[in-house]
C-alpha positions as MATLAB code, in Angstrom:
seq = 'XXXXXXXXXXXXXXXXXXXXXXXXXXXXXXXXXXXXXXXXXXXXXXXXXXXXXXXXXXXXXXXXXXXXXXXXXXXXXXXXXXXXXXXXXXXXXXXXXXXXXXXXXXXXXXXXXXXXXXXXXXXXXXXXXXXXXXXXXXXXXXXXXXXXXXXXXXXX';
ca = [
     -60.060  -25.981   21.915;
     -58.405  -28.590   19.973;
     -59.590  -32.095   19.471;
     -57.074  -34.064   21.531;
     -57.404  -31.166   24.239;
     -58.018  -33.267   27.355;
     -57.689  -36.456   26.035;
     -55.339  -39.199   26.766;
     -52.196  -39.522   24.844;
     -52.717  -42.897   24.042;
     -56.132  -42.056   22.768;
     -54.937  -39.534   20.423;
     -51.699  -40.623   19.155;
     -51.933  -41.326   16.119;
     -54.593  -38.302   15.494;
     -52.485  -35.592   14.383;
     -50.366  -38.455   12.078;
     -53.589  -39.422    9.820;
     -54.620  -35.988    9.405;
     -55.240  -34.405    5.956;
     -52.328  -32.108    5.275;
     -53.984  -30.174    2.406;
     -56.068  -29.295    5.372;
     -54.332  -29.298    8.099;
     -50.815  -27.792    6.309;
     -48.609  -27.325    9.461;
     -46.212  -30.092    9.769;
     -43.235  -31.425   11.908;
     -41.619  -34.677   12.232;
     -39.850  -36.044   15.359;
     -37.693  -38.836   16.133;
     -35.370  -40.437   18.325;
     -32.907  -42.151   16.185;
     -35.614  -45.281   15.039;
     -39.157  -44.147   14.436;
     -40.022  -40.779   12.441;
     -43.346  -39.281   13.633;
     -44.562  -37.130   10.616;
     -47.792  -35.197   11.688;
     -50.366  -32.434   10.660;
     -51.765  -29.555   12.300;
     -54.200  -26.515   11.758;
     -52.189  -23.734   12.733;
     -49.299  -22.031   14.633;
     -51.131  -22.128   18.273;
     -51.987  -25.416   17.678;
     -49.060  -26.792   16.827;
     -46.496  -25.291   19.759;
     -49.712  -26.364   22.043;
     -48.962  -29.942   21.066;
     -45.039  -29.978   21.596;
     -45.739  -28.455   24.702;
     -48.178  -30.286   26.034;
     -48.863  -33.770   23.832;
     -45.050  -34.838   21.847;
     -42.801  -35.204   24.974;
     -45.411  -38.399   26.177;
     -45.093  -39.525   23.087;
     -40.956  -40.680   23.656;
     -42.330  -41.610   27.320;
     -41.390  -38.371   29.203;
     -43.604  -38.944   32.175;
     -43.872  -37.317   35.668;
     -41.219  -35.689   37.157;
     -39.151  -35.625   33.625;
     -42.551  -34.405   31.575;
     -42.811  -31.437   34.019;
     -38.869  -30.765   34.042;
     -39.194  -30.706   30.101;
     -42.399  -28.655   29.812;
     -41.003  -26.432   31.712;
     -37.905  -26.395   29.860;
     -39.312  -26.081   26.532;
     -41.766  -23.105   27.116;
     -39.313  -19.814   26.542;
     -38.695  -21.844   22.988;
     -42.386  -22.609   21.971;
     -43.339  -19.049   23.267;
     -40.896  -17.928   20.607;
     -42.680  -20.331   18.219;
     -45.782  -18.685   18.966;
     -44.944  -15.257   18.288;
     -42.221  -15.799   15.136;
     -42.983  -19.160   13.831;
     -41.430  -22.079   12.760;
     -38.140  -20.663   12.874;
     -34.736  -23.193   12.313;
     -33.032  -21.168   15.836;
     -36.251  -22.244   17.513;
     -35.958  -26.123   16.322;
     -32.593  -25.983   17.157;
     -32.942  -25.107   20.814;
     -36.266  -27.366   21.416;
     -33.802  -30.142   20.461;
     -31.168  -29.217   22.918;
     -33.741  -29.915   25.177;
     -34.767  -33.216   23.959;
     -31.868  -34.268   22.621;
     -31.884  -37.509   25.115;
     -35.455  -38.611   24.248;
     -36.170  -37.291   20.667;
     -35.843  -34.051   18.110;
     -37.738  -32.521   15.724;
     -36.412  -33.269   12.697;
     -37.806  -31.300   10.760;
     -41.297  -28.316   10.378;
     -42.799  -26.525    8.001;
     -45.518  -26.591    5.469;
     -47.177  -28.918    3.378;
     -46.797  -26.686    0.100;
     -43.286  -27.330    0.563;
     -43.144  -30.954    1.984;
     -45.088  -31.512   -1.067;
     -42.294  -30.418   -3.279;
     -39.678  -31.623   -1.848;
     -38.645  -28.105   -1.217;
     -36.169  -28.575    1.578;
     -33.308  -31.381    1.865;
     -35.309  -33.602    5.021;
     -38.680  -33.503    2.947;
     -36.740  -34.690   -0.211;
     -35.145  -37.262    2.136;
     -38.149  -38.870    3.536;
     -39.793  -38.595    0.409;
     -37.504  -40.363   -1.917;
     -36.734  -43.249    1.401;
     -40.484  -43.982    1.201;
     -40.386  -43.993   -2.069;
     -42.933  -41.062   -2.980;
     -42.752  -38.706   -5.416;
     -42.989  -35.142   -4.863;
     -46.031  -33.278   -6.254;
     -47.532  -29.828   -6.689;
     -49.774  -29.309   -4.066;
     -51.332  -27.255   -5.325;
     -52.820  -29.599   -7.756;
     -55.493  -30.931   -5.305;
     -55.477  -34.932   -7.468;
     -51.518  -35.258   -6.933;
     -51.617  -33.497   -3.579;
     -54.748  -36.124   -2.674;
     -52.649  -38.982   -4.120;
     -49.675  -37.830   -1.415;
     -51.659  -37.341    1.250;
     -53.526  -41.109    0.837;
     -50.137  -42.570    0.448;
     -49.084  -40.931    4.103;
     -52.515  -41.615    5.581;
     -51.391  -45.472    4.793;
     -48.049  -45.059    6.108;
     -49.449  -44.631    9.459;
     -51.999  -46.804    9.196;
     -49.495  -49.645    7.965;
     -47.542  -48.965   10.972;
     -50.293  -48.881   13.716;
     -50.858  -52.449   12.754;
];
């Protein structure tokens, strides 16, 4: 069971954004064309369990359109499940939620660390962080503070 299992979204919102990511090293961001969501989780089950069940209340899917989008979504985060973080898979969860928000962008914090692909060198350099090894557990620390404050900053 995960920790925001059975909890209310507005109780755990910001949970998987303050998260450690040297420990918890499975990332996505969303968005919807003004904020950028950037959050951490444990694994592969636990993140498709959360875009299933928690991210869509997050852009204010609610009833009707929560189950119509749930529903939607579960051939693609069944894929995610079984083959991973794949860029086909992202693709067609967005086609989904195009109207209310998209992942921009999932993978790992090894290479969100490094800048390693052109959205985590993009949010990096507009926040104005610089990349680090992360495997070098003072700069990877140092990265993951600075993000811990960017949520907290914007909670406020």
């Amino acid at each position: 069971m995960h920790a925001w299992e059975g909890q209310n979204f507005s109780d755990v919102s910001l949970l998987t954004q303050r998260r450690d990511p040297r420990r918890f090293q499975v990332g996505c961001a969303t968005g919807n064309g003004e904020a950028v969501v950037l959050q951490w989780f444990r694994n592969m089950p636990e993140i498709s369990q959360w875009l299933r069940r928690m991210e869509p209340q997050r852009w204010a899917l609610r009833g009707p359109a929560l189950i119509a989008i749930k529903s939607a979504l579960e051939p693609i985060l069944t894929q995610v499940d079984v083959y991973g973080l794949e860029e086909d898979s992202r693709l067609a969860h967005n086609r989904i939620t195009a109207d209310h928000y998209q992942i921009l962008w999932w993978g790992d914090f090894t290479t969100f660390a490094a800048a390693g692909d052109h959205w985590s060198d993009t949010f990096l350099t507009r926040e104005g962080l610089t990349p680090v090894d992360a495997a070098d557990n003072t700069q990877a620390r140092t990265l993951a503070e600075a993000l811990r404050a960017r949520v907290d900053a914007k909670a406020d």
